[in-house]
C-alpha positions in Angstrom: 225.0 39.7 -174.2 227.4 42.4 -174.0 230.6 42.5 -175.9 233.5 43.7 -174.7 234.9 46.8 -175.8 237.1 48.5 -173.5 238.2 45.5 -171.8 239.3 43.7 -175.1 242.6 45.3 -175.6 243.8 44.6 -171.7 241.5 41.1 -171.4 244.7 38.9 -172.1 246.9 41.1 -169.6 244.5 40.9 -166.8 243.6 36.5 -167.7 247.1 35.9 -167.8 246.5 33.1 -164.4 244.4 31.2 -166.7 246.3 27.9 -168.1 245.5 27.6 -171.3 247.8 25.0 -172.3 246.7 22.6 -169.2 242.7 23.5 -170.3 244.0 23.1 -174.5 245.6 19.8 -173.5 242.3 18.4 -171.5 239.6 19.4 -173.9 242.0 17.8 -176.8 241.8 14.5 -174.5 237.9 14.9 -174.8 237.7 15.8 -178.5 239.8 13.2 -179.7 238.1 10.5 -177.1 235.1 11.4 -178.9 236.6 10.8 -182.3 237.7 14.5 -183.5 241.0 14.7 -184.3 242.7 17.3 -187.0 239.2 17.6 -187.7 237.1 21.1 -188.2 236.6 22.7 -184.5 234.0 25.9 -184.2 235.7 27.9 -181.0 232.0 29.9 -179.9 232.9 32.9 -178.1 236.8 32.7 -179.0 237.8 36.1 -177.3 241.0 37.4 -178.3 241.4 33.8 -179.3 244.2 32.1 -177.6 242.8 28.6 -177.0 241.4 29.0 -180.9 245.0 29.2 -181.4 246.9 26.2 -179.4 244.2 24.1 -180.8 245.6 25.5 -184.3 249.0 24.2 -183.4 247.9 21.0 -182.6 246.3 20.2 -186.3 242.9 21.1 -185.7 241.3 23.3 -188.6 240.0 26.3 -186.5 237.0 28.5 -186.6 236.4 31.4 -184.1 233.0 33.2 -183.4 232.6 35.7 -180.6 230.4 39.3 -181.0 232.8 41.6 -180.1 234.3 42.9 -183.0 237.2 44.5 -180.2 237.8 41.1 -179.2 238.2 39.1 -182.6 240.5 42.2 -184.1 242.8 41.4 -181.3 242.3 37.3 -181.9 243.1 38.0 -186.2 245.9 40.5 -185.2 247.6 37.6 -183.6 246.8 34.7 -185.4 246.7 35.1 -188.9 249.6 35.6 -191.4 252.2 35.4 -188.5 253.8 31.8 -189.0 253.0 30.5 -185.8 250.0 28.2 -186.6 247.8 27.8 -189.4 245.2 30.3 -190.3 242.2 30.8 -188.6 238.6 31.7 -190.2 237.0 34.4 -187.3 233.4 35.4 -187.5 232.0 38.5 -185.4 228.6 36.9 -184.8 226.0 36.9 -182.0 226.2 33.3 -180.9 222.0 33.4 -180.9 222.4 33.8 -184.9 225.3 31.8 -185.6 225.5 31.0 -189.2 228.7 28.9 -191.0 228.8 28.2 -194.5 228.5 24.3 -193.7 229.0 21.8 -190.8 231.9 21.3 -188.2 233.1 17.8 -186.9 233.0 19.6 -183.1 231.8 23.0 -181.7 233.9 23.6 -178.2 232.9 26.9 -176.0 235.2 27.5 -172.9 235.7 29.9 -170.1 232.1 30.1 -168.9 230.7 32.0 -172.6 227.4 30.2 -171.7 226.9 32.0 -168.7 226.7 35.2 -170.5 223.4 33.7 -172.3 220.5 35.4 -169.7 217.4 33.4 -170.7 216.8 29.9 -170.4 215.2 30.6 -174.7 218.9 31.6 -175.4 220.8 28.5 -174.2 218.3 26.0 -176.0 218.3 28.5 -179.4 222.1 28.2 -179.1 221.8 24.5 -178.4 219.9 24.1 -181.7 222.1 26.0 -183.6 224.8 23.9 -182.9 223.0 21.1 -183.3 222.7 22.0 -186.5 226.4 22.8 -187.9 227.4 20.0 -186.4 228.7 17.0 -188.9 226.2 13.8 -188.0 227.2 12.7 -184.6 230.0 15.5 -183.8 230.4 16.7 -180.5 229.5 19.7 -178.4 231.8 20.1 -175.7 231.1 23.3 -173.4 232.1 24.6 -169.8 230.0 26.7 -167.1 230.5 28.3 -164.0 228.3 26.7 -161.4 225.6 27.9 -159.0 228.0 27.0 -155.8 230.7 29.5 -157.6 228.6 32.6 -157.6 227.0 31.6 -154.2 230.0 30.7 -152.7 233.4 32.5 -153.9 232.2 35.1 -156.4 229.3 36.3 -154.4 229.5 40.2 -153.5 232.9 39.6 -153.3 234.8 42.7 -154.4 238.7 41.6 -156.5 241.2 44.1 -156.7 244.8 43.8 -158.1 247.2 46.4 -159.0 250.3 45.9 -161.4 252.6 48.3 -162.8 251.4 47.8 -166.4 247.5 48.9 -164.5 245.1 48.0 -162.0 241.4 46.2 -161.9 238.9 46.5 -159.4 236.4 43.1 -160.2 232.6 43.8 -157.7 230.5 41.3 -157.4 226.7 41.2 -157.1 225.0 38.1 -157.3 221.0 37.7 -157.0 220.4 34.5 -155.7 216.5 34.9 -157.1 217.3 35.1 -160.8 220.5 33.4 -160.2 222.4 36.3 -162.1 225.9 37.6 -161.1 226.8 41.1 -162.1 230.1 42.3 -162.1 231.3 45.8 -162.6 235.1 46.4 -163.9 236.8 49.2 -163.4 240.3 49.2 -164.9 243.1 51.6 -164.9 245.4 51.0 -168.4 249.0 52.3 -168.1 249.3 54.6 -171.1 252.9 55.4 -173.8 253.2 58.6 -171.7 251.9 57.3 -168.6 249.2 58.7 -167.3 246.6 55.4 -166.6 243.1 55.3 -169.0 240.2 54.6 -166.7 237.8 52.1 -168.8 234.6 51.0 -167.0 232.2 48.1 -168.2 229.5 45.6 -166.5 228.8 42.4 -167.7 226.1 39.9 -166.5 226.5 35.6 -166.3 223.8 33.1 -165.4 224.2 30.6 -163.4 222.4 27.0 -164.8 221.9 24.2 -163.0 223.5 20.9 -164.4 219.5 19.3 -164.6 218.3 22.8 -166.5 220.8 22.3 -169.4 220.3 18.7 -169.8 216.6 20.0 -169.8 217.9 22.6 -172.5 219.9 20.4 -174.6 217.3 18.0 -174.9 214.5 20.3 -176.5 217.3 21.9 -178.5 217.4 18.2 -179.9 220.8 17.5 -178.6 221.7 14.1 -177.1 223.5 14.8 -173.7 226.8 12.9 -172.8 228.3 13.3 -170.2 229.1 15.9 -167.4 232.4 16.4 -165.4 234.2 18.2 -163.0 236.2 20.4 -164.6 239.7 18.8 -165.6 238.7 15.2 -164.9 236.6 12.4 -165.8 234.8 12.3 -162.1 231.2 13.5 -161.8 230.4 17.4 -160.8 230.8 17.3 -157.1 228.3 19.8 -154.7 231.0 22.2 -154.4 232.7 22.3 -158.1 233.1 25.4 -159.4 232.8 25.0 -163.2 232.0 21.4 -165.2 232.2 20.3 -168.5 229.9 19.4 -170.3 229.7 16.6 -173.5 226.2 16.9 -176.1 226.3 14.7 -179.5 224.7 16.1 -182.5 221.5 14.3 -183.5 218.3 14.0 -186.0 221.0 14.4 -189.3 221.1 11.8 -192.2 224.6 11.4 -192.8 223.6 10.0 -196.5 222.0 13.4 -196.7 224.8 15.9 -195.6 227.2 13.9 -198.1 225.1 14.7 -200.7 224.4 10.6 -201.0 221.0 9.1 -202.4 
């Protein structure tokens, strides 16, 4: 897992199509179906931290963990101390060794961060990490990019944009073998006396199959849920792009975490 270095302070300039207040207002729908509500929420692999944040706003107590220290100076810088919403606890961790001080009511991950875990070891390890910071019976509610995404519109497609604040160029390589997609960015970053910063980095995402992380979940100890088409209730369809996925914390004594006899 690579973090991002270069990339962080121009990630939110170049993700600024994304709709995080339609994807905020859809996973708030799940968590609080499932019973979380103003409740503490881990964000694993926050980023710079802007869903962390509009969950925030809407009462939830926030933690964010991602391992790129670039990334999560970015996330505090913006968060913290400003007004805007309630402070937020980040934590530069490896997601493989995550370690709180205590449990969670819900651990949410969005925008494909377990795709970036390469071995099949790494999603269950993950799995039973969360497994255990989560309060007896919380929720784990996750996203991924699918198989037919890589195959079919990332591919070795090649994505290239140019604005006047800078330009990207996004290349694709995906091996349908190992079912990993590569892709190199090259970005060129607008500068105070403007000249353009070239910043290069590659990164690396997995694609999993929706049977391989129920398969995952359920050594990790995890009870699986549900899965959906991303931004609905209907099943994953052949040709979806990303689903989301619901796992319920299991194996706790709730007499036990509370400290009960």
């Amino acid at each position: 897992m690579e973090a991002y270095t270069g990339f962080a302070e121009v990630y939110d300039l170049f993700m600024d199509d994304i709709p995080y207040g339609e994807w905020c207002q859809y996973l708030m729908e799940l968590l609080e179906e499932h019973g979380v509500s103003e409740d503490l929420v881990l964000d694993l692999g926050c980023g710079t931290g802007t869903l962390t944040r509009l969950l925030a706003l809407r009462g939830y107590n926030m933690i964010g963990v991602d391992n790129s220290g670039e990334m999560l100076a970015i996330a505090a810088r913006r968060a913290n101390g400003n007004g805007t919403a309630p402070d937020i606890l980040y934590l530069l961790q490896d997601m493989r060794e995550l370690e709180l001080y205590g449990t969670v009511r819900a651990v949410v991950s969005i925008c494909d961060s377990m795709n970036y875990l390469m071995e099949y070891e790494d999603l269950v390890q993950v799995f039973a990490l969360v497994n255990n910071y989560l309060d007896p019976g919380g929720v784990f509610i996750f996203d991924l990019n699918t198989i037919y995404k890589y195959e079919q519109e990332l591919g070795d497609r090649t994505i290239a944009e140019n604005r006047e604040e800078g330009s990207f160029i996004w290349e694709n390589y995906y091996d349908k073998e190992e079912q990993v997609n590569e892709y190199d960015l090259t970005l060129f970053i607008k500068e105070a006396d403007g000249r353009y910063q070239k910043y290069e980095e590659t990164h690396y995402q997995r694609a999993y199959s929706l049977e391989t992380v129920r398969q995952a979940l359920a050594s990790a100890g995890m009870e699986f849920v549900a899965a959906y088409d991303a931004f609905s209730k209907n099943a994953p369809r052949e040709d979806s792009e990303r689903i989301y996925i619901i796992a319920r914390e299991q194996g706790k004594d709730p007499a036990s975490v509370c400290g009960e006899e």
